[in-house]
N, C-alpha and C positions, 0 to 999 in steps of 0.2 A: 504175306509179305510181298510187296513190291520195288522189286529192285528194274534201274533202264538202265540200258547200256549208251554212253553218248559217244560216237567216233569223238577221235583226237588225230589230226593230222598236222604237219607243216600249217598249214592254212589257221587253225584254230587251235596254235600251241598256249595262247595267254590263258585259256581255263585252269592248265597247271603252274601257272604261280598264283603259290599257296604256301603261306607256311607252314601249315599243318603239314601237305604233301613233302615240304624237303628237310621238315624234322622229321616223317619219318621213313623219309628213304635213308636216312642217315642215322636211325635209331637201331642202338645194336639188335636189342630184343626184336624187332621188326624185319631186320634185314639180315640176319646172323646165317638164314641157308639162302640167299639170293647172291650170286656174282657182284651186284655193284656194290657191297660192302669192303670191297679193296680200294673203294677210290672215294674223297667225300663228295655227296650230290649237293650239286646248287640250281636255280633256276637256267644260268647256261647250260652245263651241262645236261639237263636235260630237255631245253629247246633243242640243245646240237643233237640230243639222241632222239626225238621226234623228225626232226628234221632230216636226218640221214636215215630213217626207218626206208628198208625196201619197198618197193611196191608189192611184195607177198607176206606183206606180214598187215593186220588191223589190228590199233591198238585202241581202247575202250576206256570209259570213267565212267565207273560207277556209282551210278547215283539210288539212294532206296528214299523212300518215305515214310520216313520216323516221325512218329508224333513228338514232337516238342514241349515240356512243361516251363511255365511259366507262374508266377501267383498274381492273380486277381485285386483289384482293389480291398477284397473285402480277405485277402490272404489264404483263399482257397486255390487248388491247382485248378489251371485250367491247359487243355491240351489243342495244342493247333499242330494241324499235318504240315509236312515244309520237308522239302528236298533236302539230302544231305550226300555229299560227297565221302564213300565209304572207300573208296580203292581205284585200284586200274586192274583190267585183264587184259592178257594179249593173247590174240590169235595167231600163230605163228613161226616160221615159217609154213606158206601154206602153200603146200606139193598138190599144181593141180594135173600134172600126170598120172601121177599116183593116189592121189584126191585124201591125201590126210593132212594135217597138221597139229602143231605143239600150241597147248597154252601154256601161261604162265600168270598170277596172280599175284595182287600185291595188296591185303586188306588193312588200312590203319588202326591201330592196336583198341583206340577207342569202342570200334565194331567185333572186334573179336567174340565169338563164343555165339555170335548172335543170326548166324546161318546165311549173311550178305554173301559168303566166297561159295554157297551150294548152288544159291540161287545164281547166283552172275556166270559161277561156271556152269549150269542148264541156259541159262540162255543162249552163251555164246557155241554151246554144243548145237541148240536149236538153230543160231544164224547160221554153222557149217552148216548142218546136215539138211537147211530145208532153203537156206539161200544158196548158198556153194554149191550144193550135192555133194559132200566130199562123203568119203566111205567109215573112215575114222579119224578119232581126236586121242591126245596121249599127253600125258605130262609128265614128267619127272620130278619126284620129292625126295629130299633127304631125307633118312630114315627114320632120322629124332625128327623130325618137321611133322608131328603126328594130326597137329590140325592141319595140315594141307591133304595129308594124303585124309583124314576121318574128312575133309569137305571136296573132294573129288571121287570119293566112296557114296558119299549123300546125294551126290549128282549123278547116281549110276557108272561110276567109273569101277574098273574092276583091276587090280594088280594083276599085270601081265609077266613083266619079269624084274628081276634084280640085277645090276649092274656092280657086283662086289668090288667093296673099298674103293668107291671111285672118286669121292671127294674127301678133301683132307680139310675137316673141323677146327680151327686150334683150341689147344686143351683138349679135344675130341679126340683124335687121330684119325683115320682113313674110315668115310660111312660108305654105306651103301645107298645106290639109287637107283628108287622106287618109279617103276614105271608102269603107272595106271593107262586103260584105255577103255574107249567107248565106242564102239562100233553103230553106225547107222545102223537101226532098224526097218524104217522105211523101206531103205534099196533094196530092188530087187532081185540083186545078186549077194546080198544079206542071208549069210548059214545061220 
């Protein structure tokens, strides 16, 4: 599988206008454990939120290469490779006193099941630990959110602790939050 991580900054916010991207930031099934489900996303909204992103936070579009089917004149499939825009990861914030940082993941439902959010979160573990030098990476998942945490488990992430009742579901009531991490191996003040 080949997934590339493409920076997104102020400078190169137009790669996110996309319809596909603001149906489904605003897809419940997609967004049901992410924060910006209180508000609805539109393409401003989220220029303004690229554009005010800190200077300690990268934020990423993931792109993999799917083969594409298509039929042939003669009505056989035929397959061609072609980039596709699966998600965004974020790196961040990213504590370089302390040398960790938070991801967070957004894959569109279309790619679901199909291992883009293990591989994009290995990569962007690799751009900490081997651009950054940071020491560790963590995330936090709601507890029903079981493909987030089964695809930051596939990435070598490991439940470090639980945060009881800390978000309120609705219709749910109060979940707990999951927080995986990955620790540099490399470094060599690495236990």
């Amino acid at each position: 599988m080949n997934v590339k991580l493409i920076p997104i900054s102020s400078l190169n916010v137009n790669p996110l206008n996309s319809d596909e991207y603001i149906n489904a930031l605003n897809d419940h099934e997609c967004n049901k454990y992410l924060e910006i489900r209180f508000h609805p996303q539109t393409y401003d909204t989220v220029k303004e939120y690229i554009e005010n992103l800190p200077d300690n936070v990268r934020f990423f579009k993931i792109v993999a290469d799917i083969k594409k089917t298509s039929l042939d004149n003669d009505g056989k499939t035929k397959y061609l490779p072609g980039d596709r825009w699966v998600g965004n990861i974020k790196l961040g914030p990213i504590n370089m006193w302390h040398k960790f940082a938070e991801i967070g993941i957004l894959i569109f439902p279309t790619y679901w099941h199909k291992g883009y959010g293990s591989e994009a979160i290995k990569e962007v573990s690799n751009y900490a630990f081997n651009v950054l030098h940071l020491h560790k990476c963590f995330a936090g998942c709601i507890e029903d959110n079981i493909n987030s945490i089964r695809a930051f488990k596939n990435a070598g992430f490991e439940e470090e602790y639980r945060i009881r009742s800390q978000y309120y579901i609705n219709g749910s009531g109060h979940k707990d939050d999951v927080v995986l991490s990955k620790f540099n191996v490399n470094e060599a003040t690495w236990r």
